[in-house]
ZASE-196930 format. One record per residue (C-alpha): x, z, y; residue in three letters; residue number from 1. Coordinates in steps of 0.02 Angstrom, whole numbers, plus 50000, padded with zeros to 5 digits. Last residue first. Example, Ala and Ser with C-alpha at 12.3 -4.5 7.8 and 13.67 -1.06 7.14 Angstrom:
// ZASE-196930
<r X="50684" Z="50357" Y="49947" rest="Ser" nr="2"/>
<r X="50615" Z="50390" Y="49775" rest="Ala" nr="1"/>
// end
This chain:
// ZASE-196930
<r X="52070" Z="51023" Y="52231" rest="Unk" nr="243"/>
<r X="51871" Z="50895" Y="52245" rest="Unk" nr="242"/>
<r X="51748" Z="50916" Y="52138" rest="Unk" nr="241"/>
<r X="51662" Z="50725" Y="52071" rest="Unk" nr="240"/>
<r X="51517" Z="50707" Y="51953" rest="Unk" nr="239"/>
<r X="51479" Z="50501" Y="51905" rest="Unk" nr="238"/>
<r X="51305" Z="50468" Y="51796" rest="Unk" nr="237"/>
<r X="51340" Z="50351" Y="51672" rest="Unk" nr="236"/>
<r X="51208" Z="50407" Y="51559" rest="Unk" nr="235"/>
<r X="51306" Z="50500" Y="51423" rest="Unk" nr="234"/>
<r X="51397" Z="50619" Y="51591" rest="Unk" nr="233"/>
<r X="51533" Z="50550" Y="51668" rest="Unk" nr="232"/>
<r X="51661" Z="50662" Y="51738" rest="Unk" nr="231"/>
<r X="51776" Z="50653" Y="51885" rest="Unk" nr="230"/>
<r X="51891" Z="50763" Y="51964" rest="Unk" nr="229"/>
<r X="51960" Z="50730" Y="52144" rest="Unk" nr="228"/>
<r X="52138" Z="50777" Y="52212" rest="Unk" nr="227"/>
<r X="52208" Z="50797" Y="52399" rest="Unk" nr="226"/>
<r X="52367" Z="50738" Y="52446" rest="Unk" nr="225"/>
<r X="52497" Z="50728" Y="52557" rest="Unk" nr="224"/>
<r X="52638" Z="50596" Y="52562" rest="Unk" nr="223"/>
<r X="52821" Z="50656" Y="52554" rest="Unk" nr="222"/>
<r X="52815" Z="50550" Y="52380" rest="Unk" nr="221"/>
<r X="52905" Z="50682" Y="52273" rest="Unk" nr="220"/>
<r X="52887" Z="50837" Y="52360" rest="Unk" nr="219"/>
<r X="52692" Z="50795" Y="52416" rest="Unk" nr="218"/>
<r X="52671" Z="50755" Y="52242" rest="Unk" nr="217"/>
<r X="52733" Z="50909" Y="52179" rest="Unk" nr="216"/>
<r X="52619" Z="51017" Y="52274" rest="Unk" nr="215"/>
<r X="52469" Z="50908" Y="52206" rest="Unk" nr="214"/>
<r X="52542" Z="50930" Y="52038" rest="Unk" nr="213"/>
<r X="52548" Z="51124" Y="52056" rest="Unk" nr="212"/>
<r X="52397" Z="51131" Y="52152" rest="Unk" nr="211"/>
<r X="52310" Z="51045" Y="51991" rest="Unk" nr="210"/>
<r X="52394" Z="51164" Y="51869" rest="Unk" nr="209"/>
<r X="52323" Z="51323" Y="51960" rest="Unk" nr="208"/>
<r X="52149" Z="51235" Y="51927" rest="Unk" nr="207"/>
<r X="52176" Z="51236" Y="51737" rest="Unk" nr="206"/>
<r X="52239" Z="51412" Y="51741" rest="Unk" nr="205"/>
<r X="52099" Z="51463" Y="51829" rest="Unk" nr="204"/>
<r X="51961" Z="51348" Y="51736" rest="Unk" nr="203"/>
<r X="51821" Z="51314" Y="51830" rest="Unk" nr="202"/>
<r X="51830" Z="51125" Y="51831" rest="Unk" nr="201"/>
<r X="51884" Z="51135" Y="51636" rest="Unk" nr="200"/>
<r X="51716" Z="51097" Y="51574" rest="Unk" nr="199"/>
<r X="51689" Z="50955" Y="51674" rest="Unk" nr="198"/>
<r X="51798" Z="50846" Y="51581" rest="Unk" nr="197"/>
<r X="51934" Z="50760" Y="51682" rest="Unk" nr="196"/>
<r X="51956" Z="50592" Y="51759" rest="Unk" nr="195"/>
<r X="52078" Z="50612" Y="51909" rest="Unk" nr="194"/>
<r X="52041" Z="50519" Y="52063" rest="Unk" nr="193"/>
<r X="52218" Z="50529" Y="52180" rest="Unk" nr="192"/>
<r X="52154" Z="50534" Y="52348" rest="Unk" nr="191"/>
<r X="52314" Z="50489" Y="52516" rest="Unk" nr="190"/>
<r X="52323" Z="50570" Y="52645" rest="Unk" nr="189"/>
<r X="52311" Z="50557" Y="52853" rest="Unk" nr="188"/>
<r X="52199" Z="50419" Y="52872" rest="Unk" nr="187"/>
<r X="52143" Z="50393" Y="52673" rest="Unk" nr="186"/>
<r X="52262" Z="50287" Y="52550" rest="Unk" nr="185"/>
<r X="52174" Z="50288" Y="52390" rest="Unk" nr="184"/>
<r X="52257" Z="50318" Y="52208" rest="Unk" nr="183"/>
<r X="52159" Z="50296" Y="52064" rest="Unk" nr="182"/>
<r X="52185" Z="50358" Y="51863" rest="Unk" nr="181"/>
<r X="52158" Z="50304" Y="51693" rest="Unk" nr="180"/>
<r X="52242" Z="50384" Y="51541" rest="Unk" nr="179"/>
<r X="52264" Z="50309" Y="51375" rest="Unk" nr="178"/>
<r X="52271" Z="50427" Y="51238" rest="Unk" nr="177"/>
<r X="52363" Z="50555" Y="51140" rest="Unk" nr="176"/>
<r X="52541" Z="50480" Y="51206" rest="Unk" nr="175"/>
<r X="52551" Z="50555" Y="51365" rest="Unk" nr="174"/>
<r X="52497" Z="50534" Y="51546" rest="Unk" nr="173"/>
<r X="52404" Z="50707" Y="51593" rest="Unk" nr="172"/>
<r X="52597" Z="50778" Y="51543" rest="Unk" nr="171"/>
<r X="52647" Z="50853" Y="51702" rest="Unk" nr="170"/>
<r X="52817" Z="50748" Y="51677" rest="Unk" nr="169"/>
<r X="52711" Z="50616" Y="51650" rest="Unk" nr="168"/>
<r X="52598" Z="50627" Y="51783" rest="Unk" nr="167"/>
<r X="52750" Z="50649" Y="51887" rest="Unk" nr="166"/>
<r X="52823" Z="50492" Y="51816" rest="Unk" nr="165"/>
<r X="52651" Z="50371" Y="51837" rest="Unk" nr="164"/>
<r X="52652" Z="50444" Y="52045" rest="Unk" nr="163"/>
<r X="52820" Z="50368" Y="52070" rest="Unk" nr="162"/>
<r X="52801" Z="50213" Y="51976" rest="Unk" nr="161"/>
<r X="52644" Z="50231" Y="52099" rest="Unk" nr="160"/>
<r X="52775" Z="50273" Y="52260" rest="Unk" nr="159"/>
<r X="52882" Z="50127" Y="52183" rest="Unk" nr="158"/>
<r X="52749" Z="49997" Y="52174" rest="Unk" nr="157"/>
<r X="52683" Z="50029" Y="52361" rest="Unk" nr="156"/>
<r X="52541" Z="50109" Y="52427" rest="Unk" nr="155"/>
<r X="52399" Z="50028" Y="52530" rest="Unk" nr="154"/>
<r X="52423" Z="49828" Y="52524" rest="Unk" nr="153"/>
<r X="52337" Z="49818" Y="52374" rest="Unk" nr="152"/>
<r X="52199" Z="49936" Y="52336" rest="Unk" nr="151"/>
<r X="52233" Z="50048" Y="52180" rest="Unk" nr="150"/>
<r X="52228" Z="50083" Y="52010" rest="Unk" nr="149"/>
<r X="52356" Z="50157" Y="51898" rest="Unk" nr="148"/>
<r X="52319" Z="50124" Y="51712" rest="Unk" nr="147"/>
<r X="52411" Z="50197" Y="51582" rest="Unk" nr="146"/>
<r X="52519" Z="50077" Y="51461" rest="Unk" nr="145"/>
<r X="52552" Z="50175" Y="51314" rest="Unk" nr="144"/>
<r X="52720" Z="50140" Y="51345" rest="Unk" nr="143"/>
<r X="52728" Z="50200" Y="51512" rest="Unk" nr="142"/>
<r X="52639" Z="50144" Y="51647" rest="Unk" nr="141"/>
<r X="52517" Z="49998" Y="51657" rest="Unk" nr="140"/>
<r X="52471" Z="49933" Y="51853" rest="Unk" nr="139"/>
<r X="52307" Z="49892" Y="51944" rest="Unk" nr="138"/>
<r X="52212" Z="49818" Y="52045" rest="Unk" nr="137"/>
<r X="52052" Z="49875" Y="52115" rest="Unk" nr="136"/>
<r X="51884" Z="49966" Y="52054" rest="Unk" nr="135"/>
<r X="51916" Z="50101" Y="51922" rest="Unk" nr="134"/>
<r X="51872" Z="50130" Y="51729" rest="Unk" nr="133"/>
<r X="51882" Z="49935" Y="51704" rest="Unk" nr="132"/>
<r X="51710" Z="49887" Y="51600" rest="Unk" nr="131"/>
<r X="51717" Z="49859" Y="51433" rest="Unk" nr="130"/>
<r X="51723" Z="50009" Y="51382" rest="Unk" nr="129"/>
<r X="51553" Z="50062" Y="51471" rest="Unk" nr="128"/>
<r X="51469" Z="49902" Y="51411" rest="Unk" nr="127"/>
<r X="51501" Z="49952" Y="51231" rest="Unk" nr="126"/>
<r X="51477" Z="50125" Y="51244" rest="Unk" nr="125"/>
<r X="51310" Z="50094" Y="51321" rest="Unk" nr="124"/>
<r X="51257" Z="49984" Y="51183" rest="Unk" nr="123"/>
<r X="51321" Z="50096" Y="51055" rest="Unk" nr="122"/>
<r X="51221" Z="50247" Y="51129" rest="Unk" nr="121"/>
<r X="51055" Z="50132" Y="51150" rest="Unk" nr="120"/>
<r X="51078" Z="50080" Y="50933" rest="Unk" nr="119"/>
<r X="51093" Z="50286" Y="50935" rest="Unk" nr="118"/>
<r X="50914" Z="50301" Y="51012" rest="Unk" nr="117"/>
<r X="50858" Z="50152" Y="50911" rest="Unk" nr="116"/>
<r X="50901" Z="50284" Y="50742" rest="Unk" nr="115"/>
<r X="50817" Z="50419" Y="50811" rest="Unk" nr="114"/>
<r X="50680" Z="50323" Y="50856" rest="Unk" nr="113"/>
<r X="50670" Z="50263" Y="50684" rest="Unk" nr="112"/>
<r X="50676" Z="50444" Y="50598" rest="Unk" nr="111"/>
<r X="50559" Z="50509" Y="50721" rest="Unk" nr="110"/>
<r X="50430" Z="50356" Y="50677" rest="Unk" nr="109"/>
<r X="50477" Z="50397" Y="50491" rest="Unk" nr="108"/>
<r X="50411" Z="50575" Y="50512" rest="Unk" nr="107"/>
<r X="50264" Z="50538" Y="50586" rest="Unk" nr="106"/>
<r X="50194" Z="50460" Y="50442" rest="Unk" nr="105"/>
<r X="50140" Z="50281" Y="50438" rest="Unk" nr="104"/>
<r X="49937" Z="50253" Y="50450" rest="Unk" nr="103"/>
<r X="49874" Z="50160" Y="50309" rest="Unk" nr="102"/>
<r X="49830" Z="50329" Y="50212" rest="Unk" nr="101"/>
<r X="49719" Z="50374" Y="50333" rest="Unk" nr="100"/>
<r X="49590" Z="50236" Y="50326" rest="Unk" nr="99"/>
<r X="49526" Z="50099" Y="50476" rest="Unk" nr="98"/>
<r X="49721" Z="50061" Y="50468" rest="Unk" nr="97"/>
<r X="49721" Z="49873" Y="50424" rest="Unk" nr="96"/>
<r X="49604" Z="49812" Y="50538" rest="Unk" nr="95"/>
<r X="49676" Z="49925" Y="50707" rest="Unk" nr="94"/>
<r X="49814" Z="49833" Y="50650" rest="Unk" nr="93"/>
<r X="49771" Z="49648" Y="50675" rest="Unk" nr="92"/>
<r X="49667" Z="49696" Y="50833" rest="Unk" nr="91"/>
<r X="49797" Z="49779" Y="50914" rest="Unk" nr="90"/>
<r X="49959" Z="49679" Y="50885" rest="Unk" nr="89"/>
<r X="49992" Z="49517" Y="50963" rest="Unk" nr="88"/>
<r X="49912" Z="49543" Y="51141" rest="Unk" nr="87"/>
<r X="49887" Z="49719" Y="51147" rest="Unk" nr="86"/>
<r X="50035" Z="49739" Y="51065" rest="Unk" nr="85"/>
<r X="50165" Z="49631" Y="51161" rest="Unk" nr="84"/>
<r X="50056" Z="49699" Y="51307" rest="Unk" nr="83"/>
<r X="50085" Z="49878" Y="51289" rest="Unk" nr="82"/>
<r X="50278" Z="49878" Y="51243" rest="Unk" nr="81"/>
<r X="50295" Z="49776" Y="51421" rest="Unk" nr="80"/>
<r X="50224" Z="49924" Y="51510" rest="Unk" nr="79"/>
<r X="50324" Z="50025" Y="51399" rest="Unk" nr="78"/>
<r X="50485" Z="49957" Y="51455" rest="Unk" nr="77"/>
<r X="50430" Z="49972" Y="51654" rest="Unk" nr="76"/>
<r X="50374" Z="50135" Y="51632" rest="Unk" nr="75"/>
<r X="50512" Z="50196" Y="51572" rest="Unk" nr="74"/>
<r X="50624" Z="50117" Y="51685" rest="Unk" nr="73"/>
<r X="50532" Z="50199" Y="51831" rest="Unk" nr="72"/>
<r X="50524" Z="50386" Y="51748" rest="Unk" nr="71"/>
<r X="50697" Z="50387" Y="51772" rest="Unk" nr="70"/>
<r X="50695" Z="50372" Y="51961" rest="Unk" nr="69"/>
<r X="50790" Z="50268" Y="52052" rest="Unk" nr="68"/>
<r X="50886" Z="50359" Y="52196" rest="Unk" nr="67"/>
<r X="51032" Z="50397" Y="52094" rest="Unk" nr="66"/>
<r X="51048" Z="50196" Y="52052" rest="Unk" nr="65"/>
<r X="51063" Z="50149" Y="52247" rest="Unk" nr="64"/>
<r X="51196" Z="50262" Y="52325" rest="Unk" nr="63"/>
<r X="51291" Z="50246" Y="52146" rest="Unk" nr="62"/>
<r X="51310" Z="50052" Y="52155" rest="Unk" nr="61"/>
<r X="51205" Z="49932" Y="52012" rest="Unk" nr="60"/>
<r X="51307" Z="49846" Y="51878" rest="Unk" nr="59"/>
<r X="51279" Z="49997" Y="51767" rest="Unk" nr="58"/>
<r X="51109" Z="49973" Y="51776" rest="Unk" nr="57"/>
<r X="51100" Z="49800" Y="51752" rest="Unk" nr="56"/>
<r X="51196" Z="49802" Y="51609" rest="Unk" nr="55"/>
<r X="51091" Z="49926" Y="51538" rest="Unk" nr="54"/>
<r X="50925" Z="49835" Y="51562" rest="Unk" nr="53"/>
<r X="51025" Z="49650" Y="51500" rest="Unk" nr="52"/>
<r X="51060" Z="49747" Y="51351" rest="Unk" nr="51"/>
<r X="50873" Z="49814" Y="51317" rest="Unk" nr="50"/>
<r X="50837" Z="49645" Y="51351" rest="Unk" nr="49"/>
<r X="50917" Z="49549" Y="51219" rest="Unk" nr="48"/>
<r X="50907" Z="49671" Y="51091" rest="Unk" nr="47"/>
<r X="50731" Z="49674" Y="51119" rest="Unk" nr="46"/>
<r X="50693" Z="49503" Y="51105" rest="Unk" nr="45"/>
<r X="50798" Z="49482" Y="50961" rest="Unk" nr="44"/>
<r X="50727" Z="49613" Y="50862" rest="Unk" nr="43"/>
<r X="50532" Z="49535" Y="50921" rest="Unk" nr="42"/>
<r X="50603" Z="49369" Y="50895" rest="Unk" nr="41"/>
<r X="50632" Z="49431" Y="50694" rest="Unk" nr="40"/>
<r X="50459" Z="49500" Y="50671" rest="Unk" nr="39"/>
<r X="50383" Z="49357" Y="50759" rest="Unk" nr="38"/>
<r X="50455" Z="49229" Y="50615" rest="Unk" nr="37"/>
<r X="50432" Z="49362" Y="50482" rest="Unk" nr="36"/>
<r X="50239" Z="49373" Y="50518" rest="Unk" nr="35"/>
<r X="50202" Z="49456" Y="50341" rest="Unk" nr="34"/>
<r X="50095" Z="49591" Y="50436" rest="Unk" nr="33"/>
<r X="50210" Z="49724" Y="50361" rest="Unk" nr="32"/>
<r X="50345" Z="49622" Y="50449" rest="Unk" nr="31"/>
<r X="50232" Z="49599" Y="50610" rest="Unk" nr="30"/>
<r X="50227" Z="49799" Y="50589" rest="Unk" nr="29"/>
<r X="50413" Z="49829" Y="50558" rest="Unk" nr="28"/>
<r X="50459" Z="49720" Y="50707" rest="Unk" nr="27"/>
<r X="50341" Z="49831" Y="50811" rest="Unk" nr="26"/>
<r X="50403" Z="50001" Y="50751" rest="Unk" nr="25"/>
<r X="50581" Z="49917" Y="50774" rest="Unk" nr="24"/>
<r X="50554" Z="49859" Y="50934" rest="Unk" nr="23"/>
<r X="50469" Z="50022" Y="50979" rest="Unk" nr="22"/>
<r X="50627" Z="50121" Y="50943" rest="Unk" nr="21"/>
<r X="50759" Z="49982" Y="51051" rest="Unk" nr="20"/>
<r X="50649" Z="50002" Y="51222" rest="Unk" nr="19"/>
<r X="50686" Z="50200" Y="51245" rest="Unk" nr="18"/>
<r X="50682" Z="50330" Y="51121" rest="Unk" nr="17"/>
<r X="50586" Z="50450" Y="51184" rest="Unk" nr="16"/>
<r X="50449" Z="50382" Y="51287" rest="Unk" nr="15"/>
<r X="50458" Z="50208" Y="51171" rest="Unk" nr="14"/>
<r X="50431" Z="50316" Y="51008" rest="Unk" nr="13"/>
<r X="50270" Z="50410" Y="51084" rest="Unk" nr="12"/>
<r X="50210" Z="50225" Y="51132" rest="Unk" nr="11"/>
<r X="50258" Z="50148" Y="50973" rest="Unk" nr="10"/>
<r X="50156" Z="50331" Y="50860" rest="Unk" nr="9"/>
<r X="50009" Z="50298" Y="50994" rest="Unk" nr="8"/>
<r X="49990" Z="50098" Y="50954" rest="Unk" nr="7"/>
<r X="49997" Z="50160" Y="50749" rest="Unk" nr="6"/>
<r X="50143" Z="50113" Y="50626" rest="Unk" nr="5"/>
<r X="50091" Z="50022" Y="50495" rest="Unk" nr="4"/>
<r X="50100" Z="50076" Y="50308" rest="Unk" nr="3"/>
<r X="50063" Z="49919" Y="50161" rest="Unk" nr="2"/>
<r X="50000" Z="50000" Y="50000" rest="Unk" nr="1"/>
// end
């Protein structure tokens, strides 16, 4: 006995899971339905523009994306979810589940959102990495070839070979991982963006190892400095504090 999943179980998936869960509820249904040809455009379809929503998003400037409400891209996802049903969907279900035991279980909708929710994660990541980390040129360091960024014209080669050594000797550049890092020339200083994990921005001992590095940047370079910590939370979303 053929399952389908019900308009309220795709809507519920949509709201948590985002556009990827209801194209599989929906692609399961036309499949259930024996309509393999709309089954398959429906996982295209969604695929398509659940990648061309996060691309879009990430594309878009801070000042402009923090001011968008969440609740606007949901509604716009399940305002398309609606009509692909309505018009493709409703009648030929509400047919088949007139019983009970047509209706699939709640538990596999959770178990299919949660697996379109990590299909959105992998999405994300993939975007994410392939975008630079900062805006600007940029030189490798070291043999793991760190990234400096910076605007050309405002610091020199040998002040950010400069820069690459004392973040050596301070050990953020190592051989664990490729580092990223931006240096700005300001009026009177220069801004060296650090990426760091928010949960060492309150760290003493953390923080008393920032001053040291700023302190011996202003030795090294005789330029001062000031520094500022990012993190990125899973949506992209930028935090800065400032040392």
């Amino acid at each position: 006995m053929e399952k389908y999943f019900t308009e309220k179980q795709i809507y519920a998936s949509t709201f948590f899971g985002g556009p990827i869960p209801a194209g599989i509820l929906i692609y399961k249904n036309f499949k259930r339905l024996g309509d393999d040809r709309k089954a398959m455009l429906t996982l295209i379809l969604t695929l398509i523009f659940t990648s061309a929503l996060f691309y879009g998003l990430m594309q878009l400037p801070d000042e402009i994306s923090d001011k968008l409400p969440n609740i606007l891209f949901t509604t716009l996802y399940t305002g398309i979810v609606y009509l692909i049903y309505h018009r493709h969907l409703a009648d030929k279900i509400n047919e088949k589940i007139i019983n009970s035991e047509n209706k699939a279980s709640n538990w596999n909708v959770t178990g299919l959102t949660i697996l379109g929710l990590i299909t959105n994660l992998i999405i994300i990541y993939a975007f994410a990495f392939s975008e630079p980390v900062f805006p600007g040129e940029k030189i490798e360091y070291g043999s793991m070839k760190h990234e400096i960024y910076f605007d050309k014209g405002d610091i020199s080669e040998s002040q950010l070979q400069s820069i690459g050594q004392i973040l050596t000797d301070f050990e953020y550049f190592n051989n664990n991982a490729v580092q990223a890092v931006r240096v700005e020339k300001s009026t009177n200083y220069y801004i060296l963006k650090l990426p760091f994990s928010k949960e060492f921005w309150t760290d003493s001992d953390f923080i008393s190892l920032l001053n040291s590095l700023r302190q011996t940047l202003f030795i090294k370079t005789n330029k001062e400095f000031k520094l500022i910590l990012i993190n990125y939370d899973l949506t992209g979303k930028m935090e800065t504090k400032e040392i």
